[in-house]
C-alpha positions in Angstrom: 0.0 0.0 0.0 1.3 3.4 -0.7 3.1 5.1 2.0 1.2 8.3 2.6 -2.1 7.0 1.3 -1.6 4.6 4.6 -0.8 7.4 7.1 -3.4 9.0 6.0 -6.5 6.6 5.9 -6.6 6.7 9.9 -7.1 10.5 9.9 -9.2 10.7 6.9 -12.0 7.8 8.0 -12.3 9.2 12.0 -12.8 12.8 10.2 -15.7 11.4 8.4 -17.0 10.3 11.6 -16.6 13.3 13.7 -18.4 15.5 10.7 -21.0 12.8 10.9 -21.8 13.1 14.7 -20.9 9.7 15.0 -21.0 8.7 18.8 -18.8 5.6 19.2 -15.8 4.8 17.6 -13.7 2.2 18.8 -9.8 1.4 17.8 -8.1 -2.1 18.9 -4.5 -1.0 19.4 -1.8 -1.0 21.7 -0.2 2.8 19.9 -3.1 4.7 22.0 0.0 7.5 21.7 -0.1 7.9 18.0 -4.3 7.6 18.4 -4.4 10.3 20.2 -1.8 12.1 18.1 -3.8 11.5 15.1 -6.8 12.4 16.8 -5.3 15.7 18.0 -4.5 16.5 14.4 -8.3 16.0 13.1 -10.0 17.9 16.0 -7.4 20.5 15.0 -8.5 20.7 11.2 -12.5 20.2 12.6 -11.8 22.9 14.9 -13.1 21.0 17.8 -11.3 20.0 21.8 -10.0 17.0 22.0 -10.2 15.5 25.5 -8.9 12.5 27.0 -9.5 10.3 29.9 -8.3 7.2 31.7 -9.1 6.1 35.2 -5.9 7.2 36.6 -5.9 11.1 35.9 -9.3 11.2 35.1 -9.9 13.9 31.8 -7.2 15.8 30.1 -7.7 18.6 27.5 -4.9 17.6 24.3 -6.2 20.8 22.6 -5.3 23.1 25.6 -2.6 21.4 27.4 -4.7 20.8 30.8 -5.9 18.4 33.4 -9.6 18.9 34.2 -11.8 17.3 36.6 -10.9 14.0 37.6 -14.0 11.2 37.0 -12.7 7.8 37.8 -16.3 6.1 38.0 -17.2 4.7 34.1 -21.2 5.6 35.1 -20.0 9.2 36.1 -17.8 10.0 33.0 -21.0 8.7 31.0 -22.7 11.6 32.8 -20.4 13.4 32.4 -20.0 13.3 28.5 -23.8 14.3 28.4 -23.0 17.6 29.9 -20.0 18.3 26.9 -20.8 20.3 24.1 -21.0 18.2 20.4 -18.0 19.8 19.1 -15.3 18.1 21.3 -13.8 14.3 20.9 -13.6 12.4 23.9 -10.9 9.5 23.7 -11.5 6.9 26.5 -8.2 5.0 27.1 -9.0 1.3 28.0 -12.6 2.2 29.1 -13.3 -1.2 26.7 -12.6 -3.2 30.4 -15.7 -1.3 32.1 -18.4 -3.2 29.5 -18.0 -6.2 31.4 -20.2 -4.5 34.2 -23.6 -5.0 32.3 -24.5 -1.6 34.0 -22.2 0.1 32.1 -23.0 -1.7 28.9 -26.1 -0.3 29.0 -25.3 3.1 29.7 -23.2 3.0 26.7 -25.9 1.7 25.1 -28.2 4.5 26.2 -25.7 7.2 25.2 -25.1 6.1 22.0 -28.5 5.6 21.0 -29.0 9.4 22.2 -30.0 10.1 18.1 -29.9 14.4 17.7 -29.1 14.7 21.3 -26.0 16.8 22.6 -22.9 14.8 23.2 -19.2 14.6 22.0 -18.1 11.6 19.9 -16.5 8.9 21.8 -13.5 6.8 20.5 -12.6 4.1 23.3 -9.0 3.1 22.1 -6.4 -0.1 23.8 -5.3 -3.4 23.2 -8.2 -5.6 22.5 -11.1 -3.3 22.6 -13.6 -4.8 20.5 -17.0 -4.0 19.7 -19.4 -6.5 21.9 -22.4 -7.6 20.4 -24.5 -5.6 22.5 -23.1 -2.5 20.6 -22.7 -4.0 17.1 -25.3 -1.8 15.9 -24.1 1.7 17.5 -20.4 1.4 17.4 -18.0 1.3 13.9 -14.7 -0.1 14.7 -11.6 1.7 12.8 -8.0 -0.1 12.1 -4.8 2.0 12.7 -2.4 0.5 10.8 1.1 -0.2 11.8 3.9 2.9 11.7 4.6 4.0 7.7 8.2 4.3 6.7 7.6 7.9 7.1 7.0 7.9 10.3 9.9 5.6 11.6 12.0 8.4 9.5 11.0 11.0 11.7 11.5 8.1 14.8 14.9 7.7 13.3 15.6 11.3 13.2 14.7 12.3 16.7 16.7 9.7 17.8 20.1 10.6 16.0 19.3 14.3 17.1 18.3 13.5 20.9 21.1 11.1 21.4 23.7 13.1 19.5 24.8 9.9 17.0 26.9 9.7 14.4 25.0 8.3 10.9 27.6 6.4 8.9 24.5 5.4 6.7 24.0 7.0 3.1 20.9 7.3 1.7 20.4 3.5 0.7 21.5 2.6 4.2 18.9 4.4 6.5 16.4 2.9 4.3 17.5 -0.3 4.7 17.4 0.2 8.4 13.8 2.2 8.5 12.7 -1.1 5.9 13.9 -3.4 8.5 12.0 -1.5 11.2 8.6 -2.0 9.5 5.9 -3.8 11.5 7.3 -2.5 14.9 5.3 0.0 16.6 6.7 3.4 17.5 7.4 2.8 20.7 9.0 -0.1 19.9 10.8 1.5 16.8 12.2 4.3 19.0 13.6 1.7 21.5 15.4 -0.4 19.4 17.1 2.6 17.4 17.7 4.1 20.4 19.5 0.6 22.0 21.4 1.2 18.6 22.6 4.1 18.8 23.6 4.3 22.9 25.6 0.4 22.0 28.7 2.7 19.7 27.4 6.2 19.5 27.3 5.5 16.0 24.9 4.5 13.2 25.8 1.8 10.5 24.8 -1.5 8.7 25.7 -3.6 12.2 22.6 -1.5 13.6 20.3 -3.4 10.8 20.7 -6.8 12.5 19.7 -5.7 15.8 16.8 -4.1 14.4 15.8 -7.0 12.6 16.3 -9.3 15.6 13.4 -6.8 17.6 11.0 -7.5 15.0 11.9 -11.1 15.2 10.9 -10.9 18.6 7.8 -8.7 18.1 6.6 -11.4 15.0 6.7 -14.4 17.4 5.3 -12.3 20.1 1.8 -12.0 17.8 1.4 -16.1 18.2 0.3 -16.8 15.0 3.4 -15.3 12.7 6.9 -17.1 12.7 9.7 -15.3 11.0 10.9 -18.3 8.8 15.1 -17.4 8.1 16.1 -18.0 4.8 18.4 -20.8 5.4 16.9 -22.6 1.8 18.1 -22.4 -1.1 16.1 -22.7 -4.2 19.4 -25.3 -5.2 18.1 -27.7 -2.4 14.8 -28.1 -4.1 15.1 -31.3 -6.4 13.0 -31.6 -9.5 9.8 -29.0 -9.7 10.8 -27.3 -12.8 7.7 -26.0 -13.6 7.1 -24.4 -10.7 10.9 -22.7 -10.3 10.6 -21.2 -13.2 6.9 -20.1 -12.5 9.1 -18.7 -9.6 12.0 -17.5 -11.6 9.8 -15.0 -13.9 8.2 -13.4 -11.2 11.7 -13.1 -9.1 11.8 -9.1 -9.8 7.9 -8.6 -9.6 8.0 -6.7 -6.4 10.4 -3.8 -7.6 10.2 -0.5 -8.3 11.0 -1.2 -11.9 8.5 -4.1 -12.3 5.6 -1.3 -10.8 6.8 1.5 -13.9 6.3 -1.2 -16.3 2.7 -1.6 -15.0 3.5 -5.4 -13.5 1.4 -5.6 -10.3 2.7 -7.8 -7.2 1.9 -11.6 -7.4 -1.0 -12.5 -5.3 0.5 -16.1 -4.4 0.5 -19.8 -5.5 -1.3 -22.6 -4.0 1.0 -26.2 -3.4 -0.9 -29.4 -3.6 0.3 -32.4 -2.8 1.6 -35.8 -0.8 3.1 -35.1 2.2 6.8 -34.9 1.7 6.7 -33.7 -1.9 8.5 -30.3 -1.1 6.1 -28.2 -0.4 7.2 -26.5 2.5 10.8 -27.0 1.7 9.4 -24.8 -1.8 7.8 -22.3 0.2 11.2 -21.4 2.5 13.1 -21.4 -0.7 10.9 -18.6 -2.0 11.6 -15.8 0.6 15.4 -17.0 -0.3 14.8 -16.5 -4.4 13.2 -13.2 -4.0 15.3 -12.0 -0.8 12.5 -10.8 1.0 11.3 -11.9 4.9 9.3 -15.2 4.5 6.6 -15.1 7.6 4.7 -18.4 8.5 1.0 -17.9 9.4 -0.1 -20.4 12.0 -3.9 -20.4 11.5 -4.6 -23.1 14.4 -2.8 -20.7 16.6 -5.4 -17.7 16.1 -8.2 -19.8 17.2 -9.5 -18.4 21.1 -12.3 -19.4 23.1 -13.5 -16.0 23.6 -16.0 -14.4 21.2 -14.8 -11.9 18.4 -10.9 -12.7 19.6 -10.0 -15.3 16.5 -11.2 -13.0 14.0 -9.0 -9.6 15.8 -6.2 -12.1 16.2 -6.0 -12.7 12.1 -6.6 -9.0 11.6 -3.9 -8.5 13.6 -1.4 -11.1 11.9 -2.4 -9.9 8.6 -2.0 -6.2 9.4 1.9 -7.0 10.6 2.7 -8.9 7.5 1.8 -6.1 5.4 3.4 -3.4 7.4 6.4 -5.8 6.2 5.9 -6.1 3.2 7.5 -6.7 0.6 7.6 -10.7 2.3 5.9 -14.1 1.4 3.3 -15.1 3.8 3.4 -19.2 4.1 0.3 -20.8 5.4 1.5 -24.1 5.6 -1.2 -27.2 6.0 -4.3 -24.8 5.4 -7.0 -27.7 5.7 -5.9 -28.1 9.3 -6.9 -24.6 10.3 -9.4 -23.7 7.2 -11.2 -27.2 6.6 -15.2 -26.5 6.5 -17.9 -28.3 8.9 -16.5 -28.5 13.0 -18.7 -27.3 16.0 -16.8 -24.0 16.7 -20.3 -21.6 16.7 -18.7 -20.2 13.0 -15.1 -19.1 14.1 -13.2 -21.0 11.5 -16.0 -19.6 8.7 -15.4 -15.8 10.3 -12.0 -16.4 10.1 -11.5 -18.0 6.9 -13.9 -15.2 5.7 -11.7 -12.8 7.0 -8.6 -14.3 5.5 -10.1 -14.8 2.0 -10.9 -10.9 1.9 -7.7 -10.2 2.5 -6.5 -12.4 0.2 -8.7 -11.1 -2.4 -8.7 -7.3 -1.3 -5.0 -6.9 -0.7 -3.0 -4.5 -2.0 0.2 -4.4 -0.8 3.1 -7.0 -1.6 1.9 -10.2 0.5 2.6 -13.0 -1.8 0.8 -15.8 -0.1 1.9 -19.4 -0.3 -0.4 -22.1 0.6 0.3 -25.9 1.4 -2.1 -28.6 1.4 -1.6 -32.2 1.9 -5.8 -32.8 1.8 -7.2 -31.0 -1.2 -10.7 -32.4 0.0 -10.9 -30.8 3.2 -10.5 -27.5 1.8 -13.7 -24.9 0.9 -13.9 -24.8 -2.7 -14.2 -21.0 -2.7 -10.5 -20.9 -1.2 -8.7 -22.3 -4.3 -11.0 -19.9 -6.8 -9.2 -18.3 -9.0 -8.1 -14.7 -8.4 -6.8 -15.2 -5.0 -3.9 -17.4 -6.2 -2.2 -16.7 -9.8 -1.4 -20.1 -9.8 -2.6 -24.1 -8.4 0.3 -26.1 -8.5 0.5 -29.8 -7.9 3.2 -31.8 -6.1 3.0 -35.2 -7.8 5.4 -38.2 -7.0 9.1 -37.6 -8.5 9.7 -39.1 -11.4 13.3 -40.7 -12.0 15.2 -37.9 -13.2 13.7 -36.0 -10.4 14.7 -38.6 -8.1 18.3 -38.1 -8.9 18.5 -34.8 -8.5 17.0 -34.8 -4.8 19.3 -37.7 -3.8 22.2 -35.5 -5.4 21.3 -32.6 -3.1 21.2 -35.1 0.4 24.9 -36.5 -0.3 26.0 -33.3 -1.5 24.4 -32.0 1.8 26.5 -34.4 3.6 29.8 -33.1 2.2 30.2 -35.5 -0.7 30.9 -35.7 -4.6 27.4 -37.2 -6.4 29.6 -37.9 -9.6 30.6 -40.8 -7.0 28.0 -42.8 -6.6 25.4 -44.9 -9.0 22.4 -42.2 -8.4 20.5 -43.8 -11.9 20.4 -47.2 -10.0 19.2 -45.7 -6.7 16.3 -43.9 -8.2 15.2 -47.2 -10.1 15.1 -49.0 -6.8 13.1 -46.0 -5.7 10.3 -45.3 -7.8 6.9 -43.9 -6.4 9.0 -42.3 -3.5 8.5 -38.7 -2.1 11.4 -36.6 -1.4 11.2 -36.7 2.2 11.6 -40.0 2.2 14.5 -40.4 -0.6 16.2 -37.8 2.3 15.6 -40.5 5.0 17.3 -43.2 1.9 20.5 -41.2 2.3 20.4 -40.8 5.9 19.8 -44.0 6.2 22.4 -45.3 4.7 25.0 -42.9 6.2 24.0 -44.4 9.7 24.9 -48.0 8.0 28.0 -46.9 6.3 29.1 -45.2 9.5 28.6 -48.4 11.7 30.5 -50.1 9.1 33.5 -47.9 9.6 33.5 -47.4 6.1 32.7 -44.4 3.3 29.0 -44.1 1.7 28.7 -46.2 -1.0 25.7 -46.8 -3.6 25.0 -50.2 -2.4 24.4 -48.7 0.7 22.2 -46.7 -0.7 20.0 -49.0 -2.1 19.9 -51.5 0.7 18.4 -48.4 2.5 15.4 -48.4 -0.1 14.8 -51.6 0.6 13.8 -51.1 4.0 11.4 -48.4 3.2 7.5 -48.6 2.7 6.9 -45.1 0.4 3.6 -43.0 0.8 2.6 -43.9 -2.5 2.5 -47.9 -1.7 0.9 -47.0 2.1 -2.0 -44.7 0.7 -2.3 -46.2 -3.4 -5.5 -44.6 -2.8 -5.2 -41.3 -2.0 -2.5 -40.9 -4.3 -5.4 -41.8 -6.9 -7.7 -39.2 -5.3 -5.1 -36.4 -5.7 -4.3 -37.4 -9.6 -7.9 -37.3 -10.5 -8.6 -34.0 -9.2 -5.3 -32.9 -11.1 -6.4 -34.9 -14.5 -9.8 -32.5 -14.0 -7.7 -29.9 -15.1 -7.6 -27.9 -11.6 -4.0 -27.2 -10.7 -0.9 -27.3 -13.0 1.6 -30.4 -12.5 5.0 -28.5 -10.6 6.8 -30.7 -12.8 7.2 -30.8 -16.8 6.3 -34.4 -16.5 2.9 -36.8 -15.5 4.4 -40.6 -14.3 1.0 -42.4 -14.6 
């Protein structure tokens, strides 16, 4: 999403609001600081007070730069607010926590059902405030998204000048470190620039890393995102021509250059297949390709007990990876967190729903990658066309394949392929996945090295022997999956069809 367009949709959607009259507006965030900064701004341009309150210190004027009367009772600030002339904001830090007293529910209730009564708009802001369904009809919830690039500038700036540090960045430098910042709040932003800049004195590339390491922290902190490091190469991937040179073409797609041609970003592919067909090891190879963060999205983890909390849990996940993007987003084993049917009062349809939106609706440079072992356990409308460029399925290797992924194991284990027989180890391995041609080589290493002897091939092929592949173990589903790909749904990963 363009930069400025972002900072400004905030501002621009709670004007609307105030100009309507609106009388609750809620924000789920933890920045309340940069709410009430942007609200400060609006009220500013509106010509109207901005006030805010918490139950510490009561209400504050941010237009005049005073305390007021303190009102530490939710029913009495309710009161209070009826007393306020309309043109004044009222931001109620974490007054989301009183609506579990069903008292004050309802006098929330009452006050925003007040129609062409006097009364200042209300926007509740903190971590978690929702809209409960007792107020689905009064209240509009807003989304602040995550700091622009802009913003972290101006963090960066008023750190360098505060802390009197010496920038051995050039230009291409500090945005390297503001791009590795993205996704970090401002608080957070400011701290970690700041623990840069106290470590030396000094500004420079070291300084990226330890940014990068925060927002390592901050992704795992969110429970559902896992930064994935690119420790894949796409070299390690045997076979799958198809689908690396699918890869290959659309390597420069999220560059400036490729947007002045008039090339928008990739959506994402869909991977299909057997367990063990290199599906995941594809999707960390991508982040690696196109040197950009690859973020795994653990759908079973954004699943909660408590009502409306799965669906601000995926909001929030999806918001981060796009305040990081450019990155791939890898939703590994969808069916296990998106299959249909379950008795879980509609969660996993709200938040499929609101994953398939974004999908659909995005616009900035997520480029999704979705694994499936169970092609039947997924909704149909998941796999429509237009939220993936491209359904690609995993088949079984076939034998020139095979050698190629045994060639990457033994290289892998610090030897020469041109060494060993690899033609007559793929023979004796037909109708095996790559996983378990891996487990061949290991295998065989743990025989050669009780043997107190070097790898050979035969021990290679003794190692086959012992295995029972996928494709003998489940003949049927392996059936299944080729049928659904002979209807013409998904394009074979591989230049090749073995049956």
């Amino acid at each position: 999403m363009d930069d400025a367009r972002t900072a400004l949709a905030f501002a621009d959607h709670l004007a609307i609001q105030l100009r309507a009259d609106f009388p609750l507006i809620v924000v789920d965030t933890m920045e309340e600081q940069r709410v009430v900064a942007r609200a400060a701004e609006v009220c500013r341009t509106l010509h109207v007070r901005c006030l805010t309150w918490d139950v510490m210190t009561g209400f504050t004027s941010v237009t005049e730069g005073r305390p007021m009367a303190p009102a530490t009772d939710a029913i009495d600030v309710l009161s209070r607010l009826r007393q306020m002339s309309s043109d004044t904001l009222v931001v109620l830090k974490d007054f989301h926590h009183e609506w579990e007293d069903h008292r004050v529910l309802r006098a929330v209730r009452n006050y925003a059902q007040r129609g062409g009564a006097a009364g200042p708009s209300v926007l509740v802001v903190g971590a978690g405030a929702t809209v409960p369904e007792a107020l689905r009809d009064t209240a509009v919830s807003l989304t602040l998204p995550p700091p622009s690039r802009t913003e972290l500038q101006e963090v960066l700036s008023e750190v360098c000048r505060t802390r009197w540090a010496e920038s051995r960045l050039d230009a291409a430098g500090l945005e390297h470190l503001v791009d590795s910042a993205l996704g970090l709040t401002l608080e957070q932003a400011r701290r970690v620039f700041t623990k840069a800049v106290v470590n030396d004195g000094v500004l420079d590339l070291r300084d990226i890393e330890l940014v990068l390491e925060e927002k390592k922290a901050v992704i795992a902190s969110s429970g559902a995102l896992e930064y994935i490091e690119p420790t894949v190469r796409p070299e390690d991937v045997g076979g799958l021509d198809t689908l690396k040179e699918w890869l290959r073409l659309r390597e420069r797609t999220f560059s400036a250059a490729a947007r002045d041609f008039g090339l928008p970003p990739p959506k994402g592919v869909a991977l299909i297949g057997l367990p063990g067909t290199g599906k995941s090891l594809t999707a960390k190879a991508i982040g690696a390709l196109w040197g950009v963060p690859l973020l795994r999205l653990d759908v079973g983890a954004i699943y909660s007990s408590y009502m409306g909390e799965s669906e601000r849990r995926a909001r929030h996940a999806l918001q981060l990876a796009e305040a990081i993007a450019p990155c791939v987003v890898w939703i590994d084993e969808m069916e296990k967190g998106l299959a249909h049917g379950g008795n879980d009062t509609g969660t996993s349809t709200r938040v499929m729903g609101t994953l398939l939106t974004w999908m659909a609706e995005k616009t900035s440079p997520c480029f999704v990658v979705a694994t499936a072992n169970d092609v039947s356990a997924l909704p149909p409308e998941l796999l429509r066309r237009g939220r993936f460029d491209e359904i690609f399925f995993l088949d079984l290797p076939s034998r020139q394949e095979r050698e190629e992924i045994l060639g990457v194991h033994i290289r892998r284990s610090g030897r020469d392929m041109a060494g060993f027989d690899l033609t007559a180890v793929a023979d004796r391995t037909e109708g095996f996945v790559g996983a378990e041609l891996a487990q061949v080589v290991h295998d065989a290493l743990l025989s050669a090295f009780d043997a107190g002897r070097e790898l050979a091939t035969s021990d290679l092929v003794a190692a086959a022997g012992r295995v029972v592949p996928l494709s003998v173990a489940q003949r049927e589903r392996v059936g299944a999956l080729r049928s659904w790909l002979a209807e013409g749904r998904a394009q074979p990963a591989s230049g090749h069809r073995p049956w």
